[in-house]
DRENLUMGU-184986 format. One line per field, with one value per atom (N, C-alpha, C): residue number from 0; atom name; y, x, z. Coordinates in pm, whole numbers, padded with zeros to 5 digits. Layout:
! DRENLUMGU-184986
pos c(NUM,...)
site c(CA,...)
Y c(Y,...)
X c(X,...)
Z c(Z,...)
! end
This chain:
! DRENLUMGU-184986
pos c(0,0,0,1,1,1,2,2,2,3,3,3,4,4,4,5,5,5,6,6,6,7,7,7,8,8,8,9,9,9,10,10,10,11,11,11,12,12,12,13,13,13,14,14,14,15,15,15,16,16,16,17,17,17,18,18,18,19,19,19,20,20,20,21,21,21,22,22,22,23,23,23,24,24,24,25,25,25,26,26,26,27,27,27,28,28,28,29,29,29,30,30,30,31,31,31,32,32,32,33,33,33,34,34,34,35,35,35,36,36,36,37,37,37,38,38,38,39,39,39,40,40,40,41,41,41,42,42,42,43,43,43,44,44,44,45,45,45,46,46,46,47,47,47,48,48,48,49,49,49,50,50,50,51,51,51,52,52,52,53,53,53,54,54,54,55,55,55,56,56,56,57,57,57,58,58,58,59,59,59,60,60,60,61,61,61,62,62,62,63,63,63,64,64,64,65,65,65,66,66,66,67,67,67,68,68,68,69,69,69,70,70,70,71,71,71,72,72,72,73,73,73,74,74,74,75,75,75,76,76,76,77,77,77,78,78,78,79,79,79,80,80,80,81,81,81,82,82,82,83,83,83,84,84,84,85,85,85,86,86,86,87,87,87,88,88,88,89,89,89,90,90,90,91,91,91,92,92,92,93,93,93,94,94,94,95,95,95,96,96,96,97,97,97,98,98,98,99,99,99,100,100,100,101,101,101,102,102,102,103,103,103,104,104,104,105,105,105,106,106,106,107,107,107,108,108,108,109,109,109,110,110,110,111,111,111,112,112,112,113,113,113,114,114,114,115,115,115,116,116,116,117,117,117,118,118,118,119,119,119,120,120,120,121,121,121,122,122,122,123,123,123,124,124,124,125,125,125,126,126,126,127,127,127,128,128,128,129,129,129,130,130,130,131,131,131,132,132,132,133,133,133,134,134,134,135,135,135,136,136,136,137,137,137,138,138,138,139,139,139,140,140,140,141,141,141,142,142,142,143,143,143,144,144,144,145,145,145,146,146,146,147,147,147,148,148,148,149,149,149,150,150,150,151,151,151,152,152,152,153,153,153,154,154,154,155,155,155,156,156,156,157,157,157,158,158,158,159,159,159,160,160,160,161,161,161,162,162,162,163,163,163,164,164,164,165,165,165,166,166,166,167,167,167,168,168,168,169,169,169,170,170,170,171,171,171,172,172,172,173,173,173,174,174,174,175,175,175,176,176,176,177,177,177,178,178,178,179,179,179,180,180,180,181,181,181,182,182,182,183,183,183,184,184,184,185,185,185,186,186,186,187,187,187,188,188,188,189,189,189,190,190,190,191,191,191,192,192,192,193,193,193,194,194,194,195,195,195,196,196,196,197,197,197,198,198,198,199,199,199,200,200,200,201,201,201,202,202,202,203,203,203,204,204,204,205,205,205,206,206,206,207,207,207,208,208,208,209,209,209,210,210,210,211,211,211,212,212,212,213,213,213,214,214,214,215,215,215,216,216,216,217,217,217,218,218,218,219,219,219,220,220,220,221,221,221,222,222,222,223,223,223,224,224,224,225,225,225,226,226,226,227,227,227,228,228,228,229,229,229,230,230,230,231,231,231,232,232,232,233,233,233,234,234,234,235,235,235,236,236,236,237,237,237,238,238,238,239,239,239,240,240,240,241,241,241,242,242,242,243,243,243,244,244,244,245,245,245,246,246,246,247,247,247,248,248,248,249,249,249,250,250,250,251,251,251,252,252,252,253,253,253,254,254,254,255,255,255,256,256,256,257,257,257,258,258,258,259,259,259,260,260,260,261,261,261,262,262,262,263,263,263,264,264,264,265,265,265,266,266,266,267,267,267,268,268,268,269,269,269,270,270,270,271,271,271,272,272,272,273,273,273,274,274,274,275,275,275,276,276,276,277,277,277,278,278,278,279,279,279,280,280,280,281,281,281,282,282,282,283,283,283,284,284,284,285,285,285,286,286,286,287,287,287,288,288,288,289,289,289,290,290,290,291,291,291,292,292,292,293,293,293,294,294,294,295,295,295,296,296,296,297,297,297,298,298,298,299,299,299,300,300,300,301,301,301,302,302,302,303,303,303,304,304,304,305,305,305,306,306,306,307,307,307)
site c(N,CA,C,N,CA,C,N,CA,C,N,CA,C,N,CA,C,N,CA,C,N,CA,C,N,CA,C,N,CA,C,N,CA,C,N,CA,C,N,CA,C,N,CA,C,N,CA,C,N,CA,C,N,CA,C,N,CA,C,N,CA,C,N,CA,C,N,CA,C,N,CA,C,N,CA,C,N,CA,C,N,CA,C,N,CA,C,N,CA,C,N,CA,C,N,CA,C,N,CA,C,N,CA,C,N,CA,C,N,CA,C,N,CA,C,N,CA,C,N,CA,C,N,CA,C,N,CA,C,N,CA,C,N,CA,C,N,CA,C,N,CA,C,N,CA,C,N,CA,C,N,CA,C,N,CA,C,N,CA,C,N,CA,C,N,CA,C,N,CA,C,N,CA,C,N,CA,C,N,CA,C,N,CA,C,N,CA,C,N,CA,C,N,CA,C,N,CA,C,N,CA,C,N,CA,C,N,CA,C,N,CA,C,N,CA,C,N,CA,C,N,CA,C,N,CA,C,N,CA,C,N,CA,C,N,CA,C,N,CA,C,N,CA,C,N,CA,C,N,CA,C,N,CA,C,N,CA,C,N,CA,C,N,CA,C,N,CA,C,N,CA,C,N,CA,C,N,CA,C,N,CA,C,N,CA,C,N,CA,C,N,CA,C,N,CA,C,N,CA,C,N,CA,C,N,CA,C,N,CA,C,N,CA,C,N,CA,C,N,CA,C,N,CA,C,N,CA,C,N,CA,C,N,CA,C,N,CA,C,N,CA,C,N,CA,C,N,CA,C,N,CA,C,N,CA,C,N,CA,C,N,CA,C,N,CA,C,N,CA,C,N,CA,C,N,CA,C,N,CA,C,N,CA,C,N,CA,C,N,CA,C,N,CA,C,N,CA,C,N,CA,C,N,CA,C,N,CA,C,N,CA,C,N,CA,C,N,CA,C,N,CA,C,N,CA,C,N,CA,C,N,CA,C,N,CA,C,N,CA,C,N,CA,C,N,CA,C,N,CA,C,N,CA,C,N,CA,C,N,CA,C,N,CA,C,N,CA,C,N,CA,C,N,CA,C,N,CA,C,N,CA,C,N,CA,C,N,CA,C,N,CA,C,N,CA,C,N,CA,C,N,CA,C,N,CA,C,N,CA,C,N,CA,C,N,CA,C,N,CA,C,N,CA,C,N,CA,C,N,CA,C,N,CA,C,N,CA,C,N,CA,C,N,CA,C,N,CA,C,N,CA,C,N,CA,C,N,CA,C,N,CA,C,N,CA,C,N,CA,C,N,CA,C,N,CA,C,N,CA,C,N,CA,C,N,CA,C,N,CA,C,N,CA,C,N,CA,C,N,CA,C,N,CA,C,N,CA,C,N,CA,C,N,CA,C,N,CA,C,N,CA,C,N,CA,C,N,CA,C,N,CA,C,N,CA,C,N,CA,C,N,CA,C,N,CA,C,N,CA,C,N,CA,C,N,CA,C,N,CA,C,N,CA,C,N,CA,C,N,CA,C,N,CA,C,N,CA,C,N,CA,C,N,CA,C,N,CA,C,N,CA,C,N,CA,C,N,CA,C,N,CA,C,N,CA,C,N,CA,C,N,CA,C,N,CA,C,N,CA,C,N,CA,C,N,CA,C,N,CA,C,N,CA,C,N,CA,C,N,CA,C,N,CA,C,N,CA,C,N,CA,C,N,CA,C,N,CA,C,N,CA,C,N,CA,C,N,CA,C,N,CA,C,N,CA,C,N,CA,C,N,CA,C,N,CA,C,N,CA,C,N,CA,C,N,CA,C,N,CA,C,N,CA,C,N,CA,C,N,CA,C,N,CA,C,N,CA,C,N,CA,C,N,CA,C,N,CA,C,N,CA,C,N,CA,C,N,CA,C,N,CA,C,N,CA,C,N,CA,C,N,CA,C,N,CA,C,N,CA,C,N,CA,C,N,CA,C,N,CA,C,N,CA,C,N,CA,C,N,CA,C,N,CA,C,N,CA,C,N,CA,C,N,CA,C,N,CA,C,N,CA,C,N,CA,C,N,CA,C,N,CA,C,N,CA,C,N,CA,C,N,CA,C,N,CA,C,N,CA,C,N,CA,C,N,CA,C,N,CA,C,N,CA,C,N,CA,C,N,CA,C,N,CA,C,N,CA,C,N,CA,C,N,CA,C,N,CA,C,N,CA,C,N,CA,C,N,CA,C,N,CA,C,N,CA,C,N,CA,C,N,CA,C,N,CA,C,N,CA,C,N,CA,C,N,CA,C,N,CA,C,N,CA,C,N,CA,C,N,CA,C,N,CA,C,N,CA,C,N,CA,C,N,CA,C,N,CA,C,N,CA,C,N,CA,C,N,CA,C,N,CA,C,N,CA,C,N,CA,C,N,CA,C,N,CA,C,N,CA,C,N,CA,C,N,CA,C)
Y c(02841,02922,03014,03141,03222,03207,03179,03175,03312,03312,03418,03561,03647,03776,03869,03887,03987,03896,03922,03843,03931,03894,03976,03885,03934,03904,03958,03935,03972,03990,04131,04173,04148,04059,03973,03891,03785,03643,03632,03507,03499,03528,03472,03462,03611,03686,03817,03928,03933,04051,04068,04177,04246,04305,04299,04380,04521,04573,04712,04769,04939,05010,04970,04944,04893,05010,05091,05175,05168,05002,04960,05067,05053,05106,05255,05245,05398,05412,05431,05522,05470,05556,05473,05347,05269,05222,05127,05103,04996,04947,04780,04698,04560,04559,04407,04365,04329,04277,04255,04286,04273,04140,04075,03979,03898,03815,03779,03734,03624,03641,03783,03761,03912,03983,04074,04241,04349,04334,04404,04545,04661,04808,04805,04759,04782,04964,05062,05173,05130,05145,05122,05252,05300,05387,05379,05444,05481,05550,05533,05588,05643,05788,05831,05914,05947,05993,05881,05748,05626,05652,05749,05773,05662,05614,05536,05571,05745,05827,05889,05858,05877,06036,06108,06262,06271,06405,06445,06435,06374,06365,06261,06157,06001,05955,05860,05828,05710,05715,05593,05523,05427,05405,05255,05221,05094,04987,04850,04723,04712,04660,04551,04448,04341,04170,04131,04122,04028,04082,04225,04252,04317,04344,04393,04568,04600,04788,04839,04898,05014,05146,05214,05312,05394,05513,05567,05597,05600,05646,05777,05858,05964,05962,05863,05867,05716,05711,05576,05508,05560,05508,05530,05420,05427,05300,05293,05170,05165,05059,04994,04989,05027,05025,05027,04928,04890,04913,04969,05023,04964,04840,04788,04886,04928,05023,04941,05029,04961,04920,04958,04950,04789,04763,04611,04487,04374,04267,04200,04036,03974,03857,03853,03774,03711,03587,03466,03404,03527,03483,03554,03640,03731,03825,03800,03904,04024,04116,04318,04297,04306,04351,04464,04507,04608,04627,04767,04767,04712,04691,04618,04728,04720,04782,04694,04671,04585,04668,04625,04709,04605,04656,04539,04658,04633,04688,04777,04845,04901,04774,04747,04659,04503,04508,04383,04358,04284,04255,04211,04159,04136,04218,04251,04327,04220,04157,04091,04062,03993,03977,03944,03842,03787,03932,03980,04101,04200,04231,04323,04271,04163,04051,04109,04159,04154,04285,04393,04490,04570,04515,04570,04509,04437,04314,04386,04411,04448,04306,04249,04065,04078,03970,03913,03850,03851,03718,03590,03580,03428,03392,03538,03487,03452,03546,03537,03398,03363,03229,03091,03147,02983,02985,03135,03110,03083,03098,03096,02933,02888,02768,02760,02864,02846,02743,02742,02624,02658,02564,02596,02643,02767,02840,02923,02942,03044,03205,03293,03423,03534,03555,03556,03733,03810,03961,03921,03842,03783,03699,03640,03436,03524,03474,03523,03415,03346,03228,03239,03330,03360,03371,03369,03373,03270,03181,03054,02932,02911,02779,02710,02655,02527,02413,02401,02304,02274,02366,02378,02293,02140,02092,02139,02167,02211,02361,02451,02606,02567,02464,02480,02440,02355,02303,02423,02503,02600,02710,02702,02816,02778,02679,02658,02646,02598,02653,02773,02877,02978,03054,03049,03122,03054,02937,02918,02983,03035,03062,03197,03301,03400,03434,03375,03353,03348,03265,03247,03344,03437,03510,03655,03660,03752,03722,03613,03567,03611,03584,03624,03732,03868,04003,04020,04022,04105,04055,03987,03865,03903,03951,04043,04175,04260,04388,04409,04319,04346,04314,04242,04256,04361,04392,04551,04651,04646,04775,04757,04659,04640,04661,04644,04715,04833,04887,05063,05154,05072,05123,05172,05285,05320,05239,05200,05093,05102,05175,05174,05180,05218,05166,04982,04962,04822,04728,04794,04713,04690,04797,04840,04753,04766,04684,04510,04485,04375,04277,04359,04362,04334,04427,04452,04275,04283,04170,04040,04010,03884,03907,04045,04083,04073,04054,04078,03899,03832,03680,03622,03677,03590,03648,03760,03819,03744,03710,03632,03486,03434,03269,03280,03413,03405,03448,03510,03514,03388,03283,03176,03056,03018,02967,02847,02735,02657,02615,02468,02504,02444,02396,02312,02447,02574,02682,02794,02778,02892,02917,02800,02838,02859,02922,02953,02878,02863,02802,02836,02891,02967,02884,02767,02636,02599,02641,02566,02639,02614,02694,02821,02711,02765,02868,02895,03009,03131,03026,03182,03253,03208,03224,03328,03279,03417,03540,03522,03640,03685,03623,03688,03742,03695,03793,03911,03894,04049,04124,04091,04232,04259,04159,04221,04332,04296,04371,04502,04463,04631,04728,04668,04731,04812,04738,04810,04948,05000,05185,05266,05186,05242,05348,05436,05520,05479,05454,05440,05290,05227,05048,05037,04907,04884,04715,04711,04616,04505,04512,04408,04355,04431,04368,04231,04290,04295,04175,04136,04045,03923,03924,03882,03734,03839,03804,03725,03725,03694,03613,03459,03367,03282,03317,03299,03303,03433,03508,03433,03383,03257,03124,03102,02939,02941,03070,03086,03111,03194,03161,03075,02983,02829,02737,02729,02653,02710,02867,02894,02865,02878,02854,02704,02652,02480,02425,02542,02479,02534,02630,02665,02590,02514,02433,02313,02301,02191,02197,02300,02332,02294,02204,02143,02166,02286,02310,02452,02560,02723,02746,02648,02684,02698,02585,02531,02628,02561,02633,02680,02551,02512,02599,02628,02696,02828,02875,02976,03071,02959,02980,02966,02860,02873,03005,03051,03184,03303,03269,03379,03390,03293,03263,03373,03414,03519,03609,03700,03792,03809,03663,03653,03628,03566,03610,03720,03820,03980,04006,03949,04070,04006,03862,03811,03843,03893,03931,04066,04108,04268,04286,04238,04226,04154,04088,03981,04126,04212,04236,04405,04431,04545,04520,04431,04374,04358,04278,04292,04380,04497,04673,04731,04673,04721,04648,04579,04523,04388,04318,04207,04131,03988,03854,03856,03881,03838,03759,03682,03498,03524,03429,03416,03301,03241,03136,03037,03053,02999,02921,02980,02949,02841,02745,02603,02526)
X c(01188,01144,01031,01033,00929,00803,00681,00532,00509,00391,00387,00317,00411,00375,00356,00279,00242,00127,00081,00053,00031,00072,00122,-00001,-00064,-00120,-00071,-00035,00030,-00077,-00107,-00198,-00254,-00158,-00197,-00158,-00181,-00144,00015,00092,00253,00265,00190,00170,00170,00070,00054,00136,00201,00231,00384,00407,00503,00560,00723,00810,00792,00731,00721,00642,00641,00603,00429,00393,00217,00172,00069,-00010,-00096,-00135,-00268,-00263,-00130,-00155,-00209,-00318,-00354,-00332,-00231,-00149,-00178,-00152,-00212,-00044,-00104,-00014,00097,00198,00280,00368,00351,00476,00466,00580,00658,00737,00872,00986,01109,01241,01364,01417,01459,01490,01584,01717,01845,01844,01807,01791,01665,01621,01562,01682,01663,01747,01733,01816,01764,01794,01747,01830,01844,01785,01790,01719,01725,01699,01597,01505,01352,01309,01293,01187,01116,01014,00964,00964,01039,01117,01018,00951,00877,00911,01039,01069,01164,01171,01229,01414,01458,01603,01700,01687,01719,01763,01729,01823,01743,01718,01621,01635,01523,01489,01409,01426,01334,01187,01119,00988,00967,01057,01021,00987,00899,00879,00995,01073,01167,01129,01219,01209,01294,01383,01472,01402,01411,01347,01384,01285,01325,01415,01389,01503,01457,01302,01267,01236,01319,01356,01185,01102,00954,00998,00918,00923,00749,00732,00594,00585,00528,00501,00437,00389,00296,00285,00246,00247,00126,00164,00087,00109,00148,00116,00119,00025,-00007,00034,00207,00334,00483,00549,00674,00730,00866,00977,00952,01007,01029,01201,01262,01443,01478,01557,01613,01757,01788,01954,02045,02121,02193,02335,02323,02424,02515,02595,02715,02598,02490,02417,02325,02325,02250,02283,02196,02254,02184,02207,02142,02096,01961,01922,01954,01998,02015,02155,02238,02324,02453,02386,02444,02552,02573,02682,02617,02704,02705,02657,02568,02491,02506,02596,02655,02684,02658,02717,02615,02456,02367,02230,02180,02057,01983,01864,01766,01663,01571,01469,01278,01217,01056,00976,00891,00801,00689,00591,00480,00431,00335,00232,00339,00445,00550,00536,00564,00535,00653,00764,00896,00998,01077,01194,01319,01394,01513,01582,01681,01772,01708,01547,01514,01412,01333,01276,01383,01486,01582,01619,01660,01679,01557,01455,01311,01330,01309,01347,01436,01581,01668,01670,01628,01588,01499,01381,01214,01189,01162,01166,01008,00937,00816,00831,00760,00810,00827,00705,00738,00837,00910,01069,01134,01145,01240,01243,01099,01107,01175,01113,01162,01348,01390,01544,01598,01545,01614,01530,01470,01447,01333,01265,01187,01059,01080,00986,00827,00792,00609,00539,00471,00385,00439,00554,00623,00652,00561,00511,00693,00790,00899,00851,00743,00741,00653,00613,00500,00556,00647,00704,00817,00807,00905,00961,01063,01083,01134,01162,01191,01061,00988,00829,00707,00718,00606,00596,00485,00418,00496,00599,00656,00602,00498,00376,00346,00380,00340,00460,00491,00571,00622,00520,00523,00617,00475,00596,00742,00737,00940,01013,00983,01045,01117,01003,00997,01066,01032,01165,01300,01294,01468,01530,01414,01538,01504,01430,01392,01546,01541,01607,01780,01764,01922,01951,01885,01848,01905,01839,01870,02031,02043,02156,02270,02281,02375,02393,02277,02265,02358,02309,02374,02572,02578,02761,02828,02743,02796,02793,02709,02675,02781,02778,02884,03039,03041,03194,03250,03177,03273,03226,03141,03169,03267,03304,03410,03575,03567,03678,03713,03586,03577,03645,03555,03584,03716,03795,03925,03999,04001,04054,04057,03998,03982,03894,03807,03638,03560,03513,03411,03348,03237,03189,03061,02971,02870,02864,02984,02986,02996,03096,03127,03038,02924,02788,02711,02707,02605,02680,02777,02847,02785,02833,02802,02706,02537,02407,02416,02452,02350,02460,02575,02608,02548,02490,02413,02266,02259,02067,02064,02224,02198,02240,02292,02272,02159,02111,01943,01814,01873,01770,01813,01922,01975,01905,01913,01858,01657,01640,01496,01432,01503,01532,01556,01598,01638,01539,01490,01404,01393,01526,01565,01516,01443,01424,01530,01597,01726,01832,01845,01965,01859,01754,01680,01720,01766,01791,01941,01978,02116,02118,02216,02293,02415,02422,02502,02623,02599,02724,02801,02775,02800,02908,02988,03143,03110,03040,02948,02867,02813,02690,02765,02871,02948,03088,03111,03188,03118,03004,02950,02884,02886,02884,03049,03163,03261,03269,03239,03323,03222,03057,02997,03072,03130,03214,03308,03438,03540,03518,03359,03375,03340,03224,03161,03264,03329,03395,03505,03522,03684,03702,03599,03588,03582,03544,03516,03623,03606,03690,03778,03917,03983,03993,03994,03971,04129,04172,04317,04274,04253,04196,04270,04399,04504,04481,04449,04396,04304,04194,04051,04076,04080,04145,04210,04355,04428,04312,04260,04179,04020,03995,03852,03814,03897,03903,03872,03959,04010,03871,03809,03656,03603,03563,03475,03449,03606,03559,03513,03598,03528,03439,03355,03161,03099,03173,03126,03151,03269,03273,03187,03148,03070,02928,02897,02770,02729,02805,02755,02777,02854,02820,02677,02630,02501,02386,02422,02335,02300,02360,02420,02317,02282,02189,02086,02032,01879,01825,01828,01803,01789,01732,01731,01777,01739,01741,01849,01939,02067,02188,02277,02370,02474,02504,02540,02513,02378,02370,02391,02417,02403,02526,02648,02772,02820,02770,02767,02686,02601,02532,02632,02724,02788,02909,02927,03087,03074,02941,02888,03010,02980,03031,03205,03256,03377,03444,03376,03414,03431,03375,03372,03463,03528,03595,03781,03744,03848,03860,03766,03787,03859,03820,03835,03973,03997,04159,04234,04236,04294,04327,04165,04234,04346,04278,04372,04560,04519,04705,04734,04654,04707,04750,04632,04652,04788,04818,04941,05096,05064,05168,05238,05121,05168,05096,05086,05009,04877,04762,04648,04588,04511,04478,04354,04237,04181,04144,04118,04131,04045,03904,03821,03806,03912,03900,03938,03984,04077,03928)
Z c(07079,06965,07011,06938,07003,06943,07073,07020,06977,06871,06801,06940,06875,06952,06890,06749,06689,06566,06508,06358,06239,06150,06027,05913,05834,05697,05597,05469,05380,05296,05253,05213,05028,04953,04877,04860,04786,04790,04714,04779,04778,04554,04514,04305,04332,04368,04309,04329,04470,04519,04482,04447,04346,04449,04408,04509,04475,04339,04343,04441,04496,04641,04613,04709,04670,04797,04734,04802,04890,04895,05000,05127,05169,05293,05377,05391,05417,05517,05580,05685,05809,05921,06061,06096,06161,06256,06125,06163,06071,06160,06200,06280,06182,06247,06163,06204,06237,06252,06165,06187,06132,06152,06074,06069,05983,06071,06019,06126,06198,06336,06367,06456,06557,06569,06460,06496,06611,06693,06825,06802,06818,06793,06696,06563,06458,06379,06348,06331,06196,06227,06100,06126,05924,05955,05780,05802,05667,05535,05442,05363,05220,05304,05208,05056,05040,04946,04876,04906,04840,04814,04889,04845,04951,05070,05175,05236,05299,05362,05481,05608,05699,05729,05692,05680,05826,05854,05945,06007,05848,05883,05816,05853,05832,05940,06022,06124,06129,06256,06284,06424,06447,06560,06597,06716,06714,06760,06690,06699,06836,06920,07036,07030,07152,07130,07009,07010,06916,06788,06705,06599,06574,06689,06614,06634,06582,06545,06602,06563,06585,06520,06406,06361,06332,06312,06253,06123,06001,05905,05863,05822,05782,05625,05555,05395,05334,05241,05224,05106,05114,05025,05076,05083,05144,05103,05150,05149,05309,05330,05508,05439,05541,05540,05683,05694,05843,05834,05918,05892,06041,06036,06125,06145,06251,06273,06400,06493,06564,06690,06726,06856,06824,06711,06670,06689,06729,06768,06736,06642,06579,06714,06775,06922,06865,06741,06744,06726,06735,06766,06881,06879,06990,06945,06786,06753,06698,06709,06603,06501,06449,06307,06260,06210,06161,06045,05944,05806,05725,05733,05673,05672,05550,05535,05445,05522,05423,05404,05388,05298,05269,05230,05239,05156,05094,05051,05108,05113,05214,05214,05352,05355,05360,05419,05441,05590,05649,05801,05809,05778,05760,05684,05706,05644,05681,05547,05560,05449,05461,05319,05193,05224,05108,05048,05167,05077,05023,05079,05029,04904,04833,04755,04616,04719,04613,04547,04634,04642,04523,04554,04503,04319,04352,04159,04115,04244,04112,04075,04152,04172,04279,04198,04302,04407,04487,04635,04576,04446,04411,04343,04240,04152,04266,04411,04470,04558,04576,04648,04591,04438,04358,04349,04346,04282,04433,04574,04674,04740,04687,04717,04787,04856,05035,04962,05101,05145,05048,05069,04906,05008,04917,05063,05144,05187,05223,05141,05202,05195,05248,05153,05254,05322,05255,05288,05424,05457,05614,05706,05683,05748,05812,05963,06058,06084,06040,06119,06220,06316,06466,06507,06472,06565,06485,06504,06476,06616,06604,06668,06695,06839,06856,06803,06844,06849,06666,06576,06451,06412,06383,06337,06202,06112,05934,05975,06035,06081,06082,06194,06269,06159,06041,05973,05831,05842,05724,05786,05899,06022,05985,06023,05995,05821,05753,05602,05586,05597,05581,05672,05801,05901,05801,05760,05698,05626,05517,05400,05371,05469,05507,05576,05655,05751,05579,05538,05416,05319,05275,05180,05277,05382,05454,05454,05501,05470,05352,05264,05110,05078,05144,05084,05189,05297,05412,05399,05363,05363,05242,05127,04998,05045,05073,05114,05245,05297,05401,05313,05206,05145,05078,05015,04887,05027,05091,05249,05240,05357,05364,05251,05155,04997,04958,05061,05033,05028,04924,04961,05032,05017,05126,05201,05304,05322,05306,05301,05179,05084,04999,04819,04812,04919,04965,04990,05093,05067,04951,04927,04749,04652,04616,04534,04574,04673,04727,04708,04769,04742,04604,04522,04394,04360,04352,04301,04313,04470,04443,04373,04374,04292,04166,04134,03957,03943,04030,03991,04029,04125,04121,04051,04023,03868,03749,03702,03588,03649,03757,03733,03763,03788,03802,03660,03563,03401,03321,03387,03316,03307,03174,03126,03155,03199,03238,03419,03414,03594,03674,03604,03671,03693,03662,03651,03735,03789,03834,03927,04014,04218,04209,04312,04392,04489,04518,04607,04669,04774,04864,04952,04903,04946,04803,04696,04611,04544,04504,04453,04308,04193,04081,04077,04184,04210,04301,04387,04498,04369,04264,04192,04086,04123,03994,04088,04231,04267,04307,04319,04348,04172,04057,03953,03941,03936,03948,04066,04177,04285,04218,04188,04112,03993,03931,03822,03864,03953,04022,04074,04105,04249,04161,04036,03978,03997,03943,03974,04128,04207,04350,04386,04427,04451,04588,04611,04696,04686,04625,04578,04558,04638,04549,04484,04345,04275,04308,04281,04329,04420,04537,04700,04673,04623,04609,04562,04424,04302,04459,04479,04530,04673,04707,04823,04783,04639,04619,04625,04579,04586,04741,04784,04975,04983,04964,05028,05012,04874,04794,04881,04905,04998,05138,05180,05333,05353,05254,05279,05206,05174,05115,05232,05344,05389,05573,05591,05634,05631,05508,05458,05481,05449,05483,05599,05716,05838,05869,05850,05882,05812,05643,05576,05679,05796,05884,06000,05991,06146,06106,06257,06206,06395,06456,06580,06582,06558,06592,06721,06791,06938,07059,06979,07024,07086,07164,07209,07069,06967,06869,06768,06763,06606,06657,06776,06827,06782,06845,06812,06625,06558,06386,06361,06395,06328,06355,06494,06494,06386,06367,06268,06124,06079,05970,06050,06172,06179,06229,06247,06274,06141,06006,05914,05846,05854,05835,05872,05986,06099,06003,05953,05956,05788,05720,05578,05594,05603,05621,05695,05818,05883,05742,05681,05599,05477,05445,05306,05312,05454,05502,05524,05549,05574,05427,05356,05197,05147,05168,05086,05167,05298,05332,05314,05188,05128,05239,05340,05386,05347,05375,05327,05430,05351,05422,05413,05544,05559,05634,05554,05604,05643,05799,05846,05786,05763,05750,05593,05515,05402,05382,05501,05508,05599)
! end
């Protein structure tokens, strides 16, 4: 596990700080790290006009192995947006990170699924911590769990559900936008669709008054079922969508990042040869959604393996 090689403070406390754009930052240097694994070649830049569309006079620049960045800022308001393109590679597991844009607040030292999660809701770190479970005390816009203390027994422990945590939420957003895609869809409506679908179920359980219905659960049939019917519903309009496909295949999708997801609920080693190879299975499911729903739209039977 990597000893820390940068250190990040989260410039207010995990209760207070609001996923809305926070101004603290008066300009000057900005690093942090991408993270789903360390995003290697990940394309970060500073998204001063908040549209997510990297302009000319945004400062950018591609993450290293270990998913850290370096910037300048000359204005002291922006989004952080990390854009995984075909050149990205998740170090922890050695596969293409591709087709993914996350996103962090100004003044975030982390950019990943759970701040994107924050982000895209208008969700606090702390709604987003309680409906995604993390660990008590876990800061998710600061907490790298690719970079903490070996030696920090408490750290490694909060590394690994944290690093699961993430890892899962990612299976479920990419694993139905690779079905929406293969169905016809553009593949950024395919993502978007995707995203917002799990943002509008963990805004509904971080809304819910109840503490037993607040958390998700990304193994559990009940919770991956109410993000497969928000895609079906999103997606109906997409331009170039064949619904039938989509519909036909959702189900399949459903169990194979249920029965994905709980091999990774399974990992209790970051380090391993093992989890190395389970972290990669995220992106061999993609490859195997998306082949599966294209053969559908072409009027043959599409299978996806994993769903058994």
């Amino acid at each position: 596990m990597l000893i820390n090689r940068f250190h990040v403070v989260s410039p207010i406390a995990l209760m207070a700080f609001s996923a809305c754009r926070s101004p603290y930052t008066q300009g000057g240097s900005v690093g942090g790290a991408v993270v789903n694994g360390p995003l290697d070649s990940a394309l970060v830049f500073l998204d001063y006009d908040f549209d997510g569309i990297l302009d000319a006079n945004e400062p950018n620049a591609r993450t290293n192995q270990f998913g850290e960045y370096q910037l300048t800022s000359t204005r002291n308001l922006y989004d952080l947006v990390a854009i995984a393109d075909d050149k990205t590679v998740d170090s922890s597991s050695g596969a293409t990170f591709a087709g993914i844009t996350l996103k962090a607040p100004s003044g975030a030292g982390v950019i990943s699924p759970t701040s994107t999660l924050m982000m895209e809701g208008d969700l606090t770190a702390a709604e987003v911590a309680e409906v995604l479970g993390l660990p008590d005390g876990v800061d998710p816009l600061s907490f790298n769990p690719f970079n903490v203390d070996e030696n920090d027994a408490t750290a490694v422990a909060q590394a690994l559900e944290v690093a699961k945590i993430s890892k899962q939420i990612t299976t479920a957003i990419s694993s139905f936008a690779s079905a929406t895609e293969g169905a016809g869809a553009d593949a950024a409506d395919a993502f978007n669709t995707a995203l917002n679908s799990v943002v509008d179920v963990v805004k509904t359980k971080a809304a819910n008054a109840a503490a037993a219905d607040k958390k998700i659960d990304f193994t559990a049939t009940e919770d991956l079922d109410l993000i497969k019917t928000q895609v079906t519903t999103k997606a109906a309009n997409l331009k170039g969508l064949d619904t039938t496909t989509l519909n036909a295949l959702a189900a399949d999708t459903t169990s194979a990042v249920k029965n994905v997801n709980n091999k990774i609920k399974a990992v209790t080693n970051l380090n391993s040869d093992e989890t190395k190879d389970i972290f990669s299975t995220t992106q061999v499911l993609r490859d195997q959604v998306k082949e599966a729903a294209e053969t559908q739209k072409a009027g043959g039977t599409g299978n996806i393996t994993f769903k058994n």
